[in-house]
PASEBA-1860 file (N, C-alpha, C; in nm, 3 decimals):
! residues 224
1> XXXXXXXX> -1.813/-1.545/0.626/-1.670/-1.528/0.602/-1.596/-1.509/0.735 ~ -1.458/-1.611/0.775/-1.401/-1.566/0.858/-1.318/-1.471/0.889 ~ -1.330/-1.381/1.007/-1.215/-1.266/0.958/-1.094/-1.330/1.094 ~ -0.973/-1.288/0.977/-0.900/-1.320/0.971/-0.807/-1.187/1.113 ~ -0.786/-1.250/1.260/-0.755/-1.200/1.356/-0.601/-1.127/1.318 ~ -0.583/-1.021/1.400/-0.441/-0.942/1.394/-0.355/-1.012/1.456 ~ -0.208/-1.013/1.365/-0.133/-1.073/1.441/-0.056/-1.030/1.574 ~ -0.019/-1.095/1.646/0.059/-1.089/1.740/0.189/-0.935/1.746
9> XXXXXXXX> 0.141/-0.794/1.795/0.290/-0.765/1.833/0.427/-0.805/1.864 ~ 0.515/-0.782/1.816/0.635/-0.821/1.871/0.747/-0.701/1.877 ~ 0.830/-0.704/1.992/0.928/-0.569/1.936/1.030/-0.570/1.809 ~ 1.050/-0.459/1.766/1.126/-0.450/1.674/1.257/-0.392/1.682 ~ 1.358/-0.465/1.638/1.504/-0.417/1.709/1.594/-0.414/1.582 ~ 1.652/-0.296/1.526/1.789/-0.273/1.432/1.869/-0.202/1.497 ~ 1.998/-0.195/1.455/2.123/-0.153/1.484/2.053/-0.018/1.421 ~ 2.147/0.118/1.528/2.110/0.222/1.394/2.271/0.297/1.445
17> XXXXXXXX> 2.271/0.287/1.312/2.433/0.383/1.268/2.414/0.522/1.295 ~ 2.572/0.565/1.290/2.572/0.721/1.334/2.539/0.706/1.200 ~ 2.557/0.863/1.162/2.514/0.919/1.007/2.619/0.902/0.915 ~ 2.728/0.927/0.982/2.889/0.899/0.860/2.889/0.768/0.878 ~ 2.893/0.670/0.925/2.867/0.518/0.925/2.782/0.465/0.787 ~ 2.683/0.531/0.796/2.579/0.476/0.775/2.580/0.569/0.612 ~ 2.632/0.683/0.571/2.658/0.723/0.484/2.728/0.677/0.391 ~ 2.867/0.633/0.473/2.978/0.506/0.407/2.921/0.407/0.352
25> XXXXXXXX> 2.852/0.307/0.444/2.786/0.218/0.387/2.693/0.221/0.270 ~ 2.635/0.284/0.205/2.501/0.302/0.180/2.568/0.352/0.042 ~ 2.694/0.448/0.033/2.764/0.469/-0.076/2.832/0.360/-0.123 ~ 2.943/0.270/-0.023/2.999/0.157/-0.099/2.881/0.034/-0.139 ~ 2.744/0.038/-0.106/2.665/-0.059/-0.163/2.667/0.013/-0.329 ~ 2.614/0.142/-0.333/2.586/0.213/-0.427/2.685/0.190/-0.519 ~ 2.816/0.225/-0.498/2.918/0.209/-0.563/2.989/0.041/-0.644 ~ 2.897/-0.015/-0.589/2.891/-0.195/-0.615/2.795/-0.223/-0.720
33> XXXXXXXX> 2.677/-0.175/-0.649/2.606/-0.199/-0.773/2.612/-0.086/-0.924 ~ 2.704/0.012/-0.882/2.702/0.071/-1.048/2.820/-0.047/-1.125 ~ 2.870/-0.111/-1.034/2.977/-0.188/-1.105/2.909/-0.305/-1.168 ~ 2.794/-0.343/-1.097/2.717/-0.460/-1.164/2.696/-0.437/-1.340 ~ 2.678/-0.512/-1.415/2.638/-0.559/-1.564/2.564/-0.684/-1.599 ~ 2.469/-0.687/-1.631/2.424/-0.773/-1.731/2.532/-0.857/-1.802 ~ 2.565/-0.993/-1.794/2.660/-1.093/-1.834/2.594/-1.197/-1.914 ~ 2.627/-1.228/-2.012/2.617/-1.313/-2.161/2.712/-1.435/-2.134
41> XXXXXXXX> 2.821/-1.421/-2.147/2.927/-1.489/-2.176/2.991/-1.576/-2.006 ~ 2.979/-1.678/-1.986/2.989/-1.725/-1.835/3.093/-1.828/-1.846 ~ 3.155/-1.813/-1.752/3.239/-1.931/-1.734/3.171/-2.062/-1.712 ~ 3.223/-2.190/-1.734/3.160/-2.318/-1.666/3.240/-2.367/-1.563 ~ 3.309/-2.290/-1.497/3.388/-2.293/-1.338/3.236/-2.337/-1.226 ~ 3.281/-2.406/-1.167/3.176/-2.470/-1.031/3.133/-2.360/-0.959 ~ 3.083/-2.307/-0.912/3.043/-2.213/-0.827/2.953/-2.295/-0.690 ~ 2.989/-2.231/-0.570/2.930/-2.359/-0.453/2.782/-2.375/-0.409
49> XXXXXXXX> 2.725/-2.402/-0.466/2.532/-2.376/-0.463/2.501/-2.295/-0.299 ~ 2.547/-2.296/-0.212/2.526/-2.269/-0.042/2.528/-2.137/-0.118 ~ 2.653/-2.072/-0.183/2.617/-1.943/-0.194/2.497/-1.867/-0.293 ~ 2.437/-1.964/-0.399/2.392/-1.956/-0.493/2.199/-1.952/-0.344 ~ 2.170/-2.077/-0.295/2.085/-2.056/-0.210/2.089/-1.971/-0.115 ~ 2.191/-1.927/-0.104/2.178/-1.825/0.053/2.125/-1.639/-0.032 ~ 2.148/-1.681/-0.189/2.137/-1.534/-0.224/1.988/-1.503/-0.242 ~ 1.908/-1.645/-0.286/1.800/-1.661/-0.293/1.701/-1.655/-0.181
57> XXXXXXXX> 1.775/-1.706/-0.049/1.709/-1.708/0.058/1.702/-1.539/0.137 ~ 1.843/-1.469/0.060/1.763/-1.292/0.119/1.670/-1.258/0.031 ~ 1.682/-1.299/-0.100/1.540/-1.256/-0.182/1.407/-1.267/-0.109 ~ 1.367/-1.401/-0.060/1.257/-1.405/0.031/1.240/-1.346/0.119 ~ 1.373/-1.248/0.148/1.319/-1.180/0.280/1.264/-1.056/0.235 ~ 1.201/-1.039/0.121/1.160/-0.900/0.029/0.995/-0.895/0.140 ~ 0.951/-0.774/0.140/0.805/-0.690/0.168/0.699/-0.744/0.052 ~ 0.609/-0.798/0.059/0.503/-0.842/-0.050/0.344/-0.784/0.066
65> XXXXXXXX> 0.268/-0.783/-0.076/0.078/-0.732/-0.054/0.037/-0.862/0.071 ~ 0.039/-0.809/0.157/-0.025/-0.872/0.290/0.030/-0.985/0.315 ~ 0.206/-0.928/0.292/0.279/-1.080/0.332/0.254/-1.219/0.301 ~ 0.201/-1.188/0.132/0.185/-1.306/0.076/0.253/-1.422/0.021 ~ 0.401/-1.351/0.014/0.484/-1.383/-0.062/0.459/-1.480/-0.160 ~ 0.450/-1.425/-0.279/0.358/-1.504/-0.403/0.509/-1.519/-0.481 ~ 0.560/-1.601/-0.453/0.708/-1.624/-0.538/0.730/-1.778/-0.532 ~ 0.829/-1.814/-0.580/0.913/-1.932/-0.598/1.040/-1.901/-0.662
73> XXXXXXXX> 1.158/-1.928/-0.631/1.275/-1.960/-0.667/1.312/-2.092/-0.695 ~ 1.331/-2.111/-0.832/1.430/-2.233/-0.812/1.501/-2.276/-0.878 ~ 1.640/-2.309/-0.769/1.795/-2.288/-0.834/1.789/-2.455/-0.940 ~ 1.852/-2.440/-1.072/1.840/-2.508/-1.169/1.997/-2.575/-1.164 ~ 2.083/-2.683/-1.160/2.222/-2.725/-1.198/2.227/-2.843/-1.274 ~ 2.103/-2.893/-1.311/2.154/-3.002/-1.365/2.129/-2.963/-1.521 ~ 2.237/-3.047/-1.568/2.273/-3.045/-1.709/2.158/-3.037/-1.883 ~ 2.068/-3.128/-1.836/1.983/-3.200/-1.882/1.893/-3.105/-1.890
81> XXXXXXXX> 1.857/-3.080/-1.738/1.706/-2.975/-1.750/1.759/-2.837/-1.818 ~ 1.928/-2.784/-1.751/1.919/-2.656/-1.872/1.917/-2.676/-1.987 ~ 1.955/-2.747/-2.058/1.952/-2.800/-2.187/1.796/-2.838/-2.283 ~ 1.738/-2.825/-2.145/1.584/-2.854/-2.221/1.553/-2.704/-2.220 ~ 1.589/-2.602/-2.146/1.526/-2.453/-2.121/1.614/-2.413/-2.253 ~ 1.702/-2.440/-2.236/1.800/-2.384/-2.365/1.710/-2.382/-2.522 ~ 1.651/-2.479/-2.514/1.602/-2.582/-2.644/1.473/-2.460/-2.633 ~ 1.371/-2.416/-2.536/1.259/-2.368/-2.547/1.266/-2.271/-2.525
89> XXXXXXXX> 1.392/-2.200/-2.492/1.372/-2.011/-2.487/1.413/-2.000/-2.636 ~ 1.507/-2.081/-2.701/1.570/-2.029/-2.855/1.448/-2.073/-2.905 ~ 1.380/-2.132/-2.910/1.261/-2.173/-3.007/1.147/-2.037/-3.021 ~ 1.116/-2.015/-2.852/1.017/-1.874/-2.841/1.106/-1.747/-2.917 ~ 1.287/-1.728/-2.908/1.331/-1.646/-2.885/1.360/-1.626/-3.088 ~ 1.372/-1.736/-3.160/1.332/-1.739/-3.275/1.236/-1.695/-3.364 ~ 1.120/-1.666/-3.239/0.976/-1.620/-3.326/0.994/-1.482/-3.288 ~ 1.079/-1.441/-3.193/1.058/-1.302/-3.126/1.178/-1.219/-3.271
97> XXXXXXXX> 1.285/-1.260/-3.303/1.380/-1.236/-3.332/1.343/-1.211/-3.491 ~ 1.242/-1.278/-3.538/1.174/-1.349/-3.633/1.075/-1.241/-3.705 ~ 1.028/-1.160/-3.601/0.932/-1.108/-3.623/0.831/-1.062/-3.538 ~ 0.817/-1.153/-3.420/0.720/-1.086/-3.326/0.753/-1.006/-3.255 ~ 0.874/-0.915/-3.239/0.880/-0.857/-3.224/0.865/-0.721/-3.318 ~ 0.846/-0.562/-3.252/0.809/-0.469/-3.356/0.964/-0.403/-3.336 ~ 0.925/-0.354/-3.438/1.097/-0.301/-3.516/1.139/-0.180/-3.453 ~ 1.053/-0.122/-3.359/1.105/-0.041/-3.277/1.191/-0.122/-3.177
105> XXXXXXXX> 1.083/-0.242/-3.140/1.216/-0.317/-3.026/1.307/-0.364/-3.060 ~ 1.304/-0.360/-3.229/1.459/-0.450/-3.242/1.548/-0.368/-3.246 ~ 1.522/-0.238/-3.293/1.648/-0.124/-3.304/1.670/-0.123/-3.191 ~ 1.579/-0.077/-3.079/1.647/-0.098/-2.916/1.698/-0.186/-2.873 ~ 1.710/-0.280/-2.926/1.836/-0.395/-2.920/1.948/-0.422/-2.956 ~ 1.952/-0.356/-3.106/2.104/-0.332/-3.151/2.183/-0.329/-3.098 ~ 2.231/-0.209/-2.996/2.312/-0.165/-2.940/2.394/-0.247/-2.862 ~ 2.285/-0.341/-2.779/2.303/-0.462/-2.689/2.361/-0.582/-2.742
113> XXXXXXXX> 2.336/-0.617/-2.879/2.355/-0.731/-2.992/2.339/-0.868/-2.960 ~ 2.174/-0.825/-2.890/2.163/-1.010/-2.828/2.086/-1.063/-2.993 ~ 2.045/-1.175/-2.945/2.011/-1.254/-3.118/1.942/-1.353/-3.021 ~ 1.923/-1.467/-3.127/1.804/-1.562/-3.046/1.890/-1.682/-2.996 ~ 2.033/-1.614/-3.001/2.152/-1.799/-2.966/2.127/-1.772/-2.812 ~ 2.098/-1.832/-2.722/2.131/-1.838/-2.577/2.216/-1.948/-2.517 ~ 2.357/-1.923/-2.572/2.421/-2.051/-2.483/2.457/-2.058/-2.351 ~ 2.416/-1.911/-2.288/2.433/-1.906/-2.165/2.411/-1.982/-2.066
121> XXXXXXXX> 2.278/-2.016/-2.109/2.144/-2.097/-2.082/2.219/-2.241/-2.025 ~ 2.293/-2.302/-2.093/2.373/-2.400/-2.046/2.498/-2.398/-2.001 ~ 2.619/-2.260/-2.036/2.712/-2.284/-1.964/2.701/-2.203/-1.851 ~ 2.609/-2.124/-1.802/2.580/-2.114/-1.631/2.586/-2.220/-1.554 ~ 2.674/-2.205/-1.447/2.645/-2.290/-1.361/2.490/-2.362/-1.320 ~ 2.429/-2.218/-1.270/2.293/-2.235/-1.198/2.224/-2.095/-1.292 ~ 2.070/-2.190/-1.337/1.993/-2.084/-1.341/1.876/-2.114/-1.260 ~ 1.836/-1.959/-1.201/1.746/-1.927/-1.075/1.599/-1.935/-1.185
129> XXXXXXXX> 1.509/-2.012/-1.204/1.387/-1.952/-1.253/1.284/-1.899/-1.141 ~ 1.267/-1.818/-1.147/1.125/-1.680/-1.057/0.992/-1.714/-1.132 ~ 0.934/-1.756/-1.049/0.772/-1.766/-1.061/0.682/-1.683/-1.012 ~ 0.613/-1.615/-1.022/0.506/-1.569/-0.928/0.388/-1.603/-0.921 ~ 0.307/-1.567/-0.806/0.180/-1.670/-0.803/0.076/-1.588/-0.790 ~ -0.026/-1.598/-0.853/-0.150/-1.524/-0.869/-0.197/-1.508/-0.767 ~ -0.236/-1.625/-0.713/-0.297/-1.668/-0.589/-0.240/-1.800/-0.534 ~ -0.292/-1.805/-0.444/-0.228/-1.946/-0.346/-0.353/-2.055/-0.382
137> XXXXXXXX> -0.330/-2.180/-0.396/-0.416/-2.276/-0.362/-0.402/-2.357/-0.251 ~ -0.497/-2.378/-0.180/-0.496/-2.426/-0.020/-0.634/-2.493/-0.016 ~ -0.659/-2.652/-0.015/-0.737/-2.740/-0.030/-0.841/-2.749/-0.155 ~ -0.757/-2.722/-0.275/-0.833/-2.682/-0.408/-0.885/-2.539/-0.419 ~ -0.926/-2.440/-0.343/-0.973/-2.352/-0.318/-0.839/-2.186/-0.342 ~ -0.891/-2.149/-0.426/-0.811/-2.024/-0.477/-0.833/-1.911/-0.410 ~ -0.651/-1.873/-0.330/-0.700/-1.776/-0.231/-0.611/-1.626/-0.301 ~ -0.623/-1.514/-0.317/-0.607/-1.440/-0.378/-0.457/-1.401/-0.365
145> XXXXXXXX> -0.354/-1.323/-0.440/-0.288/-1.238/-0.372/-0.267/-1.137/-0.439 ~ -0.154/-1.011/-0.362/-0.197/-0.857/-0.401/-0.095/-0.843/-0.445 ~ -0.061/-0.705/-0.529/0.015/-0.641/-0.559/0.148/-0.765/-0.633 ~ 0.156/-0.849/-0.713/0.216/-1.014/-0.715/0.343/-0.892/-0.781 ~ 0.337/-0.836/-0.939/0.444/-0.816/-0.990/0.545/-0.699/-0.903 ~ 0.432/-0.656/-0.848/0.529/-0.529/-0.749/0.652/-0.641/-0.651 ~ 0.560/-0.710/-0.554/0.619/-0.797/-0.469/0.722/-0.878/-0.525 ~ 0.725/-0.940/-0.698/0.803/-1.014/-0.687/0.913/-0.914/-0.731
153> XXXXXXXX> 0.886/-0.844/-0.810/1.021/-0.758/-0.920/1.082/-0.701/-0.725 ~ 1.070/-0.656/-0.651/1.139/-0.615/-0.545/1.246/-0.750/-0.476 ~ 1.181/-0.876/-0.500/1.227/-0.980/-0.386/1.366/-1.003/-0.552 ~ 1.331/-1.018/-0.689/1.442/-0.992/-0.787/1.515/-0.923/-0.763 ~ 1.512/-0.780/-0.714/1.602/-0.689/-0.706/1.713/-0.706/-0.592 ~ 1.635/-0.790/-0.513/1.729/-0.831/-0.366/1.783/-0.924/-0.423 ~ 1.784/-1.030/-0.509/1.842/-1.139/-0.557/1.950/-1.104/-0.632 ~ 1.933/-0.998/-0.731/2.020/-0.967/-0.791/2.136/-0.903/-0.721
161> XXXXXXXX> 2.106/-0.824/-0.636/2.209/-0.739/-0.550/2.255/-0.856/-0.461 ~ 2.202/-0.930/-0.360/2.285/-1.029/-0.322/2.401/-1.121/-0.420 ~ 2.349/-1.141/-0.547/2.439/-1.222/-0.632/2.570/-1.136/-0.643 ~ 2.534/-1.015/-0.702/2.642/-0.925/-0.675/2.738/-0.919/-0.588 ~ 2.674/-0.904/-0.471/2.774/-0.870/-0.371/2.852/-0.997/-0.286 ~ 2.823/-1.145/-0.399/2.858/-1.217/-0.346/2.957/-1.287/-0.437 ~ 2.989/-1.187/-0.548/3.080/-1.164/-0.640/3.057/-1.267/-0.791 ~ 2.894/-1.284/-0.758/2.875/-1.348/-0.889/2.787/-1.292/-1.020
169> XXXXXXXX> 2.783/-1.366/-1.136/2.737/-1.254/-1.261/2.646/-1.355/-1.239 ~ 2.550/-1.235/-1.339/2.381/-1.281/-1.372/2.380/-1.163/-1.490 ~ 2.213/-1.295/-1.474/2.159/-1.149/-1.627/2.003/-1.229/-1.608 ~ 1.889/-1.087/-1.615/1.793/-1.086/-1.617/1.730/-1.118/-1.802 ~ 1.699/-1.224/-1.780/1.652/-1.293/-1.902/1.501/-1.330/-1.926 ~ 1.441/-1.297/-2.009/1.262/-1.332/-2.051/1.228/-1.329/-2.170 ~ 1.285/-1.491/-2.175/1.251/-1.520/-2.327/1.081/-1.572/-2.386 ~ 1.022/-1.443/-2.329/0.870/-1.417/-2.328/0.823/-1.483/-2.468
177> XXXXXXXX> 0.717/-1.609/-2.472/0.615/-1.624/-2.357/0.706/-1.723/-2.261 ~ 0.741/-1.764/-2.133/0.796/-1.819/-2.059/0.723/-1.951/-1.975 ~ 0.611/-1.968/-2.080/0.524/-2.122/-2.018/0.575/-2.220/-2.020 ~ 0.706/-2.211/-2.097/0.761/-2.386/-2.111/0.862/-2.396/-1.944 ~ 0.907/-2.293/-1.892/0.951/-2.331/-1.779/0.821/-2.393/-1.675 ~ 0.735/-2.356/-1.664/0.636/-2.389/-1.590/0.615/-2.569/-1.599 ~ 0.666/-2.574/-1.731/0.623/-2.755/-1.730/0.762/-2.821/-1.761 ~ 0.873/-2.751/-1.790/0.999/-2.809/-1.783/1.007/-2.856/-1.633
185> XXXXXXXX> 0.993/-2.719/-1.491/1.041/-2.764/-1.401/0.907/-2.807/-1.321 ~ 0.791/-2.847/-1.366/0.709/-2.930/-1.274/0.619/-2.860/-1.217 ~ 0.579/-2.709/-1.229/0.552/-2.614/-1.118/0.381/-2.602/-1.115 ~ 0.353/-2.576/-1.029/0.210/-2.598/-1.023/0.135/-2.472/-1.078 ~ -0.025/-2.573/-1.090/-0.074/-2.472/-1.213/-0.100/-2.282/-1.175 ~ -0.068/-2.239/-1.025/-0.123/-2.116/-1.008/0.018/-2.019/-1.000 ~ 0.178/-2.122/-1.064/0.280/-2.027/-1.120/0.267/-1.992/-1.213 ~ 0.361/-1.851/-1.239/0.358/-1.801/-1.384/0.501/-1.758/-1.363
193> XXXXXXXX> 0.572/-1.775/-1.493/0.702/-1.764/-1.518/0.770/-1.627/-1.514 ~ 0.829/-1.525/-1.415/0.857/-1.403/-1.411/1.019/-1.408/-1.454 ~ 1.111/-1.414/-1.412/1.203/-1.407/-1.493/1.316/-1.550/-1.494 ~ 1.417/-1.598/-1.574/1.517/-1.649/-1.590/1.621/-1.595/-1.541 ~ 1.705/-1.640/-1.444/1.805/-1.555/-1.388/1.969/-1.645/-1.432 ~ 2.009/-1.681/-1.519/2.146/-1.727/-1.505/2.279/-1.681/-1.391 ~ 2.350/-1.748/-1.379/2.410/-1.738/-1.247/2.586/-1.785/-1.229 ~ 2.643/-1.696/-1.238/2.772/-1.775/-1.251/2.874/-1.720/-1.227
201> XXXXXXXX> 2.995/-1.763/-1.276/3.135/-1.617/-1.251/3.145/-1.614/-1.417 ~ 3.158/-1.502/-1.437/3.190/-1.387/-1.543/3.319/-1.496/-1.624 ~ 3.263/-1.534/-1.753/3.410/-1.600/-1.861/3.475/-1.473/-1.844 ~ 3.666/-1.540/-1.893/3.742/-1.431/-1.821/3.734/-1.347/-1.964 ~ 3.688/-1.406/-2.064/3.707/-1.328/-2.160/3.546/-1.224/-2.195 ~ 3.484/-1.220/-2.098/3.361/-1.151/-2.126/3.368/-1.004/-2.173 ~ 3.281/-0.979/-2.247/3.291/-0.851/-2.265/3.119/-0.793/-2.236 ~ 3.089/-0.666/-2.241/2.939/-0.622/-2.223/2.963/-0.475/-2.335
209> XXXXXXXX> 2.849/-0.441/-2.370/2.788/-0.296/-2.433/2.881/-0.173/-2.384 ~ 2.910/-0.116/-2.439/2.978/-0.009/-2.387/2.830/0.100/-2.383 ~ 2.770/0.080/-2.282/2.629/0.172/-2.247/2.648/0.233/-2.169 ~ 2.569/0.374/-2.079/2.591/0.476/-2.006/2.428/0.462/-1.944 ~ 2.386/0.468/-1.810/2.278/0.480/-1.760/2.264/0.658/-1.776 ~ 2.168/0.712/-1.771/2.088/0.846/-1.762/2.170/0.917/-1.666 ~ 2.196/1.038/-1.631/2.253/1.119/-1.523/2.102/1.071/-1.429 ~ 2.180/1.091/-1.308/2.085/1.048/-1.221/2.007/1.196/-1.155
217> XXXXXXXX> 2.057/1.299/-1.178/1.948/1.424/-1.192/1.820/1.385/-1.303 ~ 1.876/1.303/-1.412/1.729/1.293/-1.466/1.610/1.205/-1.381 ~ 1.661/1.081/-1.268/1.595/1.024/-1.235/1.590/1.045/-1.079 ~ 1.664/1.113/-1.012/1.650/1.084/-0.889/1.602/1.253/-0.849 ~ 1.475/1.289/-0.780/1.441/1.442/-0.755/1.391/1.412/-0.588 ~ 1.471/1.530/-0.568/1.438/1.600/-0.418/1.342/1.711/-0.397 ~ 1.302/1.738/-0.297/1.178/1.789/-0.263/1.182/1.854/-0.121 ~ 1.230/1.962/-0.107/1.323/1.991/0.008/1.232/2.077/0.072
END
């Protein structure tokens, strides 16, 4: 077995803020994303793909298990292919709605009042489908990777917050089992389908859940 040499040092250089700088900042991100929501209802207004790829391209700049980056993004606009995803999440999302799901999850859904119609699916501009990869293949030969759902749900979370702050709606969608994207968009056999991301500006007439997240004393503890 070859072992695999250390890479190269290099220096490492960030800006570092005073503390009220850097306090400001760190609150108006905070304060952005409590404004974020989960969006259903989308306009079919153009949105300019540069910004749609550039949000995707900070996603990749996410931390993954030995810098494997076991992901794929890829931004979806044409008409046809959403229209085929449309056709195979309501079909899975029919059996879920149907019954395979347990009736505890459907009461936890109520509130939300999704159902198995997804027309989102087509009047998004762009939907992002997220893959993650088990392992890499590199001359037929299956090379491992680590930590995949940690690595990718983090490089999502940067995607989502970039979309945000680039003043566009989304909604984290998994119309589980999610194999038909894998052969809708062509993807090779060592992807697996992690989430559906629709992508767009907010219809003006949207509305969302009137929901409340947890006090954040329940979730956030110090240790002083």
């Amino acid at each position: 077995m070859t072992v695999a040499k250390p890479h190269k040092q290099v220096p490492y250089t960030q800006e570092i803020k005073d503390f009220d700088r850097a306090l400001r900042d760190v609150k108006a991100f905070r304060d952005e994303m409590r404004l974020r929501r989960s969006i259903r209802q989308f306009s079919t207004a153009p949105v300019p793909i540069e910004i749609v790829r550039a949000a995707a391209e900070a996603a990749v700049t996410a931390p993954s298990g030995a810098n494997k980056q076991p992901w794929s993004f890829c931004i979806v606009a044409d008409p046809e292919i959403k229209r085929q995803i449309r056709t195979a999440a309501e079909e899975e999302e029919a059996l879920n709605y149907g019954g395979r799901m347990s009736e505890t999850w459907m009461n936890d859904l109520r509130p939300i009042g999704t159902d198995a119609d997804k027309p989102f699916l087509e009047e998004a501009p762009y939907l992002i489908a997220v893959f993650k990869k088990p392992y890499d293949l590199s001359d037929g030969e299956k090379r491992p990777n680590y930590y995949v759902n940690e690595s990718v749900g983090i490089a999502a979370g940067l995607l989502i917050a970039a979309l945000r702050i680039a003043g566009l709606a989304s909604l984290t969608h998994t119309p589980s089992p999610m194999g038909f994207l894998t052969e809708i968009l062509g993807r090779p056999s060592n992807e697996r389908a992690f989430l559906l991301i629709p992508v767009g500006l907010p219809h003006p007439d949207a509305t969302v859940p009137d929901l409340r997240k947890k006090p954040v004393k329940h979730m956030v503890y110090e240790y002083p």
